[in-house]
GUDRENPA-708280 format. One record per residue (C-alpha): residue number from 1; z, x negated, y negated. Coordinates in steps of 0.1 Angstrom, whole numbers, plus 5000, padded with zeros to 4 digits. Layout:
N
SITE zaza   zz   xx   yy
SITE  NUM    Z    X    Y
...
//
This chain:
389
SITE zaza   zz   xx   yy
SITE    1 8728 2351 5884
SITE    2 8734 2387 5871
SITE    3 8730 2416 5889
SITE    4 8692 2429 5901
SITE    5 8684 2464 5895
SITE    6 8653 2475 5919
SITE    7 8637 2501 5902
SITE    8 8616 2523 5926
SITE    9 8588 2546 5917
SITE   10 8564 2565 5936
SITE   11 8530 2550 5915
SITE   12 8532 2519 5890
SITE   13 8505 2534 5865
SITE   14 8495 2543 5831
SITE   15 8526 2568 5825
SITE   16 8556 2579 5806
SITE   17 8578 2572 5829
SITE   18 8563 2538 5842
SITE   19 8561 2528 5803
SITE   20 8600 2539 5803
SITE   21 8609 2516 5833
SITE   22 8585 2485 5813
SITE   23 8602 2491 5783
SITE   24 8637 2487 5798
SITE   25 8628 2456 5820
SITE   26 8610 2437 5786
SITE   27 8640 2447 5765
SITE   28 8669 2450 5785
SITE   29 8684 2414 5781
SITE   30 8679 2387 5809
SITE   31 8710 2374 5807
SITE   32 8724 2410 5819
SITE   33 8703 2423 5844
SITE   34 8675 2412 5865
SITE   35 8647 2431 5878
SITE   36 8624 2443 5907
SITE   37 8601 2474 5909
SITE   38 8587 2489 5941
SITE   39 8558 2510 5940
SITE   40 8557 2536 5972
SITE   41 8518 2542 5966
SITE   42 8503 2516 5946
SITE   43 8508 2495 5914
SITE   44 8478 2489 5892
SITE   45 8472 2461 5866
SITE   46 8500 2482 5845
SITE   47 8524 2459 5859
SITE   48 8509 2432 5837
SITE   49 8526 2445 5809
SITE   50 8560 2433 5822
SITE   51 8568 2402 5798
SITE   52 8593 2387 5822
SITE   53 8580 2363 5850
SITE   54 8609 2371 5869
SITE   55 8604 2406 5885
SITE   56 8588 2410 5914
SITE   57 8565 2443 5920
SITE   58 8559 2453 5955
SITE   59 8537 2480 5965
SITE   60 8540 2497 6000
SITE   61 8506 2517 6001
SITE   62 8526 2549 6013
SITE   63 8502 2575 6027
SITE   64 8507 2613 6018
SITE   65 8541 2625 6032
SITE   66 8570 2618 6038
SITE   67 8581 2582 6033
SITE   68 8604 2579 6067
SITE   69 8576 2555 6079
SITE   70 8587 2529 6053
SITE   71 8624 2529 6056
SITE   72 8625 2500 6081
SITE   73 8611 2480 6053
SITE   74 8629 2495 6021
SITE   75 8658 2487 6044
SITE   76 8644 2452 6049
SITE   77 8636 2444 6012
SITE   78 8669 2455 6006
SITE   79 8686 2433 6028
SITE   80 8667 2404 6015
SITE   81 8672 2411 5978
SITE   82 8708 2423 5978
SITE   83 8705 2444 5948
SITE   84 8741 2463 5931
SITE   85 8715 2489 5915
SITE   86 8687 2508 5932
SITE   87 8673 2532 5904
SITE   88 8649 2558 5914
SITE   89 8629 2577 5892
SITE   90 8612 2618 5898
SITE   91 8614 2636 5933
SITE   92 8588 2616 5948
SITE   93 8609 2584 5955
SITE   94 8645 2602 5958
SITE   95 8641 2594 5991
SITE   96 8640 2556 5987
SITE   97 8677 2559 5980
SITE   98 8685 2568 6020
SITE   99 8676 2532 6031
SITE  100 8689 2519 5997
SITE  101 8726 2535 6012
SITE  102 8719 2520 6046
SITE  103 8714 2487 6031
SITE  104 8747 2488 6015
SITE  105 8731 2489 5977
SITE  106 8767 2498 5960
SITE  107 8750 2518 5935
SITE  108 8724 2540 5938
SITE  109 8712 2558 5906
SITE  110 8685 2584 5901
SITE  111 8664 2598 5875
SITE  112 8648 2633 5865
SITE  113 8619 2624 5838
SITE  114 8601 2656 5842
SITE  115 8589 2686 5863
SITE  116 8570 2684 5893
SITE  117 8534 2691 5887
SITE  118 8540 2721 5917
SITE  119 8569 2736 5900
SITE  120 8564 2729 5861
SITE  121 8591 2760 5856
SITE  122 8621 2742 5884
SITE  123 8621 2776 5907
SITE  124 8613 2761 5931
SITE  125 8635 2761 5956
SITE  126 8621 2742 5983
SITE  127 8623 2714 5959
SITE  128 8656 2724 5949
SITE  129 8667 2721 5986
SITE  130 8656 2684 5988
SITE  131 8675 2667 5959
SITE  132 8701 2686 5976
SITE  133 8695 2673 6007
SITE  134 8695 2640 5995
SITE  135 8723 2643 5970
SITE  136 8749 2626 5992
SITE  137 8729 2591 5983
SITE  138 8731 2594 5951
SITE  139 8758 2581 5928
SITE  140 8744 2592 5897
SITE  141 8720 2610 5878
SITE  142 8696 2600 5846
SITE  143 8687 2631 5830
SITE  144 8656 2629 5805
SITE  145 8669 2657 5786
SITE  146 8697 2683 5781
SITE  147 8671 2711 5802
SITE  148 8670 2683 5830
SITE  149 8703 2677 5829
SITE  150 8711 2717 5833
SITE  151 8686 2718 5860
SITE  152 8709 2695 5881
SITE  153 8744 2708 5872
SITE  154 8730 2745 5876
SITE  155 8705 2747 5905
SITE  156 8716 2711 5919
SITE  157 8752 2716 5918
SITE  158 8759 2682 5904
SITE  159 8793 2673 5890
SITE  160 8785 2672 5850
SITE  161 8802 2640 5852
SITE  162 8778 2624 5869
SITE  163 8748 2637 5853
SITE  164 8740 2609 5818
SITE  165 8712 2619 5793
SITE  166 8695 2590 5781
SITE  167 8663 2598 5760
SITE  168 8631 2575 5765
SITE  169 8628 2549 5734
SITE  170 8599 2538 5713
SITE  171 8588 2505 5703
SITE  172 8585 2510 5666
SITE  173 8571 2477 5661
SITE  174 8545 2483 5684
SITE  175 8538 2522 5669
SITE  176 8538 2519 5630
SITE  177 8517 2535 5611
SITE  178 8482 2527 5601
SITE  179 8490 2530 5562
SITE  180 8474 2547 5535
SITE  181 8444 2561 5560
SITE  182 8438 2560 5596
SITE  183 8426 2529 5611
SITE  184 8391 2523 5628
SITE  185 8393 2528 5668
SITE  186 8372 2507 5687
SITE  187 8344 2524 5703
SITE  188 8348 2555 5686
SITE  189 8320 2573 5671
SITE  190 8337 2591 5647
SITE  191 8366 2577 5615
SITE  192 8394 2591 5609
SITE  193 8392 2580 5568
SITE  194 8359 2605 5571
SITE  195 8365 2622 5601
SITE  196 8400 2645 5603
SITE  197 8407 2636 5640
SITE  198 8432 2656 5666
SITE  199 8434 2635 5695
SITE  200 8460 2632 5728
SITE  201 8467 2606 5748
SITE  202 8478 2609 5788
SITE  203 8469 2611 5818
SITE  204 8446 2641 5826
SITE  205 8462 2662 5854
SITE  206 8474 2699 5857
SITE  207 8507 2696 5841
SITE  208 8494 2682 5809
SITE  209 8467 2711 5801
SITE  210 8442 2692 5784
SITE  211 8413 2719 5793
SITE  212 8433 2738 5766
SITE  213 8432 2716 5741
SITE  214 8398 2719 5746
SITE  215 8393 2754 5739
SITE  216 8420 2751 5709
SITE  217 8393 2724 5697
SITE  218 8366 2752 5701
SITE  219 8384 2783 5687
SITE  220 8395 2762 5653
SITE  221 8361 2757 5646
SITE  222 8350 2795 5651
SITE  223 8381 2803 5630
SITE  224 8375 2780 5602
SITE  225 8329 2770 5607
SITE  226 8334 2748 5578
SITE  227 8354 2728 5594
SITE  228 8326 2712 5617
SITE  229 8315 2686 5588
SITE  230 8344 2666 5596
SITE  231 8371 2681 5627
SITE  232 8365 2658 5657
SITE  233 8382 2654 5691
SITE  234 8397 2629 5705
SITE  235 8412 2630 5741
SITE  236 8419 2595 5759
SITE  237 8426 2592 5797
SITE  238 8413 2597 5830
SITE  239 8421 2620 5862
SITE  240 8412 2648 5880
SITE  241 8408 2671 5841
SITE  242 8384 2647 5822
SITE  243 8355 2666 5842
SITE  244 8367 2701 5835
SITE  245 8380 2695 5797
SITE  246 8343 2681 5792
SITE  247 8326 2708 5809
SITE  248 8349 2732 5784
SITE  249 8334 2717 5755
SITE  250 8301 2712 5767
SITE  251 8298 2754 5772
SITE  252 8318 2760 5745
SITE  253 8285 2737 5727
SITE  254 8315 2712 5707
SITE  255 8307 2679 5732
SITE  256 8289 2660 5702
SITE  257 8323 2670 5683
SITE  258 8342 2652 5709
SITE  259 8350 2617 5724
SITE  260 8363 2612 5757
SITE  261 8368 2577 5763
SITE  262 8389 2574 5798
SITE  263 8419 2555 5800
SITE  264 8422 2530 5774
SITE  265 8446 2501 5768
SITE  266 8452 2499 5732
SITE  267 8469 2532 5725
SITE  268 8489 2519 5698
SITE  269 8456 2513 5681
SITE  270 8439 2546 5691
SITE  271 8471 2565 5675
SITE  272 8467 2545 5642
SITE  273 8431 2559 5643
SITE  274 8442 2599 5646
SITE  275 8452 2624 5616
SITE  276 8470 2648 5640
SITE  277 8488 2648 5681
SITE  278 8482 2675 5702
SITE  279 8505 2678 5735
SITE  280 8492 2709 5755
SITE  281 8515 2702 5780
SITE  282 8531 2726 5807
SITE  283 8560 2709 5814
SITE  284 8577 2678 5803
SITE  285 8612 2660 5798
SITE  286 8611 2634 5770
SITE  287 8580 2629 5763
SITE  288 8568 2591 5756
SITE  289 8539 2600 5738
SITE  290 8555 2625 5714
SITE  291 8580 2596 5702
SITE  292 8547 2573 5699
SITE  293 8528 2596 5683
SITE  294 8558 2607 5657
SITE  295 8563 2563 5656
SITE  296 8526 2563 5647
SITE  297 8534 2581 5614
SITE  298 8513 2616 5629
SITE  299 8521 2652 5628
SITE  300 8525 2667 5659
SITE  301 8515 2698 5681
SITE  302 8534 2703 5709
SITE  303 8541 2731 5738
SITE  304 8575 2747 5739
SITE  305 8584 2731 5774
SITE  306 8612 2705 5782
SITE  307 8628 2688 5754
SITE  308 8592 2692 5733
SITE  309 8612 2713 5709
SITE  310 8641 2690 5703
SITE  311 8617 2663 5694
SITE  312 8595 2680 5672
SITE  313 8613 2699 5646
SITE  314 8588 2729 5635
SITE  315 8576 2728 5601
SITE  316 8591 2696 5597
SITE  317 8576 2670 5621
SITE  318 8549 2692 5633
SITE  319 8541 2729 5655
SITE  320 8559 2742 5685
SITE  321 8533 2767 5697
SITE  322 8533 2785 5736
SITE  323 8520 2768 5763
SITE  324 8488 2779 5776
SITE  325 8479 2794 5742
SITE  326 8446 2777 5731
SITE  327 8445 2801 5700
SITE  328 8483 2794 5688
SITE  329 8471 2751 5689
SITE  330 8441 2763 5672
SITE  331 8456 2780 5642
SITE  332 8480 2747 5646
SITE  333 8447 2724 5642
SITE  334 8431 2743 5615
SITE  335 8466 2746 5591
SITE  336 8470 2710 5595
SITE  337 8432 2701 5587
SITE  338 8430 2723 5555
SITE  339 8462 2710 5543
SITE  340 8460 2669 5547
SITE  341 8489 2665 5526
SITE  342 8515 2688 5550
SITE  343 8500 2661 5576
SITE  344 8510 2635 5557
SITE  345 8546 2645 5552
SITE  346 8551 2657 5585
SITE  347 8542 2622 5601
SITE  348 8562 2607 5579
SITE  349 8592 2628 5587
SITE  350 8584 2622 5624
SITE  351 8583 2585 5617
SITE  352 8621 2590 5602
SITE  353 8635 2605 5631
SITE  354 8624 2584 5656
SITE  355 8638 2555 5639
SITE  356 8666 2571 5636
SITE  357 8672 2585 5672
SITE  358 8651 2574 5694
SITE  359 8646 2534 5689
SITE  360 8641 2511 5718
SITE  361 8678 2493 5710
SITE  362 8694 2527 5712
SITE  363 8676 2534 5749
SITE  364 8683 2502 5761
SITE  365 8721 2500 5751
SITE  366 8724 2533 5777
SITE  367 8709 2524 5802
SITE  368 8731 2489 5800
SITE  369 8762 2511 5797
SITE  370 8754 2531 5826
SITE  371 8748 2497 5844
SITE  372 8777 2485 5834
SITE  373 8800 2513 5840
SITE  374 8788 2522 5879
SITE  375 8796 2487 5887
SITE  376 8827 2487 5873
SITE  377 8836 2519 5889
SITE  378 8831 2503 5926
SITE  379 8852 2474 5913
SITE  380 8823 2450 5907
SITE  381 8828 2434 5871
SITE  382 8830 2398 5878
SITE  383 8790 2385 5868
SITE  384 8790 2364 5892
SITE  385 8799 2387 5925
SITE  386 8774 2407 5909
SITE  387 8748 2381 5912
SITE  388 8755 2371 5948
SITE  389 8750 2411 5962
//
């Protein structure tokens, strides 16, 4: 059998990072690797878009805390499954690599995807002092990002030569664009062939901002009033900032202007459906939903935090604008609006570059390198002693 890789995250939900690890199970060949993913907290229906019926998904209902209570059974599953890779993913299941060691995993591999939502600027150093503390564990690093992978040479003190930058890839198939106008989305009360929609897409908690988007939705129509006929808002997800970005719009008197949907399902479709992408983000690494709105064929708006500005090329692919500047997005939103054909030509130069850079095949091939070349290093190259553990 070949090898299993166990890939270990602290929630198995709607996500960048949880799409990431789903993209690399469905596409990473079976006759390469295998698969298992273990949820500390809890994994939703999102594990239904695994399109393999060979990988198992645990969840271990971890309360809040420290994880020490579950070790006895990481240590357990580990012993029964016999995986050569353990591959965590973010701070919060680092610490799934200690009974990963104890097991015996030979390789234990970890990812950075993005900042913690309680240190979006990395100063932190209590956090700082735990991957060090647990840095004896870990083999190697995945680093979503050259500012990731600096973090962990530079305040980590990893070895550069275990640090590996692999970006997230996009399934282009899946994100195309809509064609010569925006596509209808279901259940939205607005069009985007009459309508000139800015949307985002995400989960909607502190790091991601979207309260400021809000106000940015707001201020572009007191800069520009005629644009009120036809700018609308579109902002899909759910979490603890749907209530206050509502609330923003309601006193800001814009909620008929706006749709705010929840979490949705169909985000390919929802993208074909926008004219413009707005990321309002505070922190990120690679984002996900920058390459899938830049697949999509739409100009983006994006904060200048993480690797934002290495995906969107200013003037080109879209606006790199301050974070936490609602009036900087604004004069983003209304430039865009008044000039539909600069829209146009920057979606299509995002839809370019992530063909050329950022594709699904190119992801994939990493993260089989990297695979690949740990094992080897530990002397395990024969398929079949990696199958049997």
């Amino acid at each position: 059998m070949p090898p299993l890789v166990v890939h270990v995250v602290h929630r198995f939900d709607v996500g960048g990072l949880e799409n990431g690890v789903v993209n690399l199970i469905n596409h990473l060949p079976a006759s390469a690797y295998r698969h298992a993913v273990i949820a500390l907290t809890e994994a939703t229906d999102f594990r239904l878009r695994i399109q393999r019926d060979d990988v198992e998904v645990v969840a271990l209902h971890k309360p809040p805390g420290h994880a020490v209570r579950l070790y006895p059974r990481l240590f357990r599953l580990m012993r029964q499954w016999k995986p050569q890779i353990v591959h965590s993913r973010n701070l919060a299941a680092l610490e799934a690599l200690v009974p990963a060691w104890a097991a015996g995993v030979p390789v234990r591999i970890h990812g950075e995807h993005g900042r913690d939502v309680d240190d979006i600027d990395g100063t932190s150093r209590k956090y700082q002092w735990m991957r060090r503390l647990y840095k004896p564990v870990v083999d190697h690093y995945v680093a979503l990002g050259s500012e990731l992978g600096d973090y962990l040479i530079d305040k980590i003190d990893v070895a550069p030569s275990d640090v590996t930058q692999i970006c997230n890839g996009v399934d282009t198939d899946r994100f195309a664009c809509a064609g010569a106008a925006p596509a209808l989305i279901d259940g939205c009360p607005f069009d985007g062939r009459r309508h000139w929609l800015v949307g985002t897409v995400g989960r909607m908690q502190t790091v991601k901002d979207q309260p400021t988007l809000a106000r940015a939705f707001a201020a572009a129509l007191r800069q520009q009033p005629q644009l009120r006929k036809r700018l609308r808002l579109v902002m899909v997800g759910d979490g603890p900032l749907r209530a206050e970005s509502r609330a923003v719009l309601e006193r800001e008197g814009v909620a008929d202007l706006s749709w705010l949907p929840g979490e949705r399902d169909d985000i390919p479709a929802v993208l074909r459906g926008l004219n413009c992408f707005v990321l309002p983000s505070l922190a990120e690494g690679v984002s996900n939903t920058i390459l899938e709105a830049m697949a999509s064929g739409l100009p983006v708006i994006a904060t200048a935090v993480g690797a934002n500005a290495t995906l969107v090329q200013h003037d080109i692919t879209g606006e790199i604008v301050p974070p936490r500047d609602a009036d900087a997005i604004a004069r983003g939103i209304v430039r865009l609006a008044l000039r539909p054909d600069l829209a146009e030509a920057m979606g299509r130069a995002g839809r370019v570059l992530v063909e050329d850079r950022f594709s699904l095949t190119a992801m994939t091939a990493a993260y089989q390198r990297l695979y690949d070349s740990q094992l080897a290093a530990r002397g395990i190259t024969d398929r079949n002693e990696m199958g049997r553990g």
